[in-house]
Residue, then its C-alpha position, 0 to 999 in steps of 0.5 A: x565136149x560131147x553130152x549124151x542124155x538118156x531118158x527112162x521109167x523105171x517101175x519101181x520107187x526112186x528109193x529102190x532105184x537108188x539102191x540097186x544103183x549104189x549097191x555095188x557088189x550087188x551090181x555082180x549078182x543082177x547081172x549088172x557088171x563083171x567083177x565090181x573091185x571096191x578101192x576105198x572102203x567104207x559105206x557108200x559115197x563121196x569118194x567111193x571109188x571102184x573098177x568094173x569091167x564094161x563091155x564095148x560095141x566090138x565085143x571086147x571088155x575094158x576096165x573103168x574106173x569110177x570115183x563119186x564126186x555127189x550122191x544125194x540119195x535117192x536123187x541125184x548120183x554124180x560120177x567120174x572117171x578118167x579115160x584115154x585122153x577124155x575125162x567123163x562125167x556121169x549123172x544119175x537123176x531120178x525123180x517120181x514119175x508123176x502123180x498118176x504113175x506112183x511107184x514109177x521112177x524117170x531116171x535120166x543118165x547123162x555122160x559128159x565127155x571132155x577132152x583133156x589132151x591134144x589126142x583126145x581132141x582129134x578123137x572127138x573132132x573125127x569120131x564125135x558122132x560115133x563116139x556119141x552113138x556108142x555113148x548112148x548106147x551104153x548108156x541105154x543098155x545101162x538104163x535096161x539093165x537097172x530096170x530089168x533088175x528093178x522089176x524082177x519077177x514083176x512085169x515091165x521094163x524101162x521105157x525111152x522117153 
């Protein structure tokens, strides 16, 4: 199993973070995704499953898809989805800031990547450390793009911890 965590602040509360990150037709409009297509509907939550386009390292698109498995506003987001030969889990925490920093929201994305079958192991075994800096990417490129719509027409912008 690979794990990549990434770690920023966001200038804006936690429960404004929330929203931008649940609000998944709203993700098309902030530049946030392609095309989110709902599969399930109903308000957002366990069991709230979608597709969307990601872009990858090479420049090419692939269609996720991810299912929620625990959302505890504005807190805790916990996704899955399912890819060739590995499984991935997402978790999204955000917490306040600090005392000093009101108004600021550390926000840390962690991807857990676990191989499911014989093609996924040998993936992992001789791509592990590239797969893991790709991960980490998009993970930080995820992270820049919530803080820049959460501080739209404001100043600033996620910062690495």
């Amino acid at each position: 199993m690979s794990t990549v965590t990434v770690t920023g602040r966001i200038e804006a509360h936690a429960v404004d973070v929330w929203r931008l990150l649940t609000d998944l037709p709203g993700r098309v409009r902030r530049h946030l995704a392609g095309p989110v297509e709902l599969l399930t509907p109903g308000p957002f939550g366990p069991g709230t499953s979608w597709r969307e386009p990601r872009s990858q390292p090479d420049g090419g698109l692939l269609v996720e898809e991810f299912c929620v498995v625990e959302a505890v506003p504005p807190r805790r987001l916990v996704l899955v989805s399912s890819g060739v030969g590995v499984d991935y889990r997402i978790t999204w925490e955000l917490r306040r800031a600090g005392r000093r920093h009101h108004g600021r929201t550390l926000v840390s994305v962690t991807l857990e990547a676990m191989p499911v079958d014989p093609y996924g192991r040998v993936a992992a075994l001789f791509l592990g450390a590239l797969a893991a800096r790709a991960m980490e990417h998009a993970l930080r490129t995820d992270l820049a793009d919530l803080a820049t719509a959460a501080v739209a027409g404001r100043s600033g912008a996620v910062r690495a911890a």
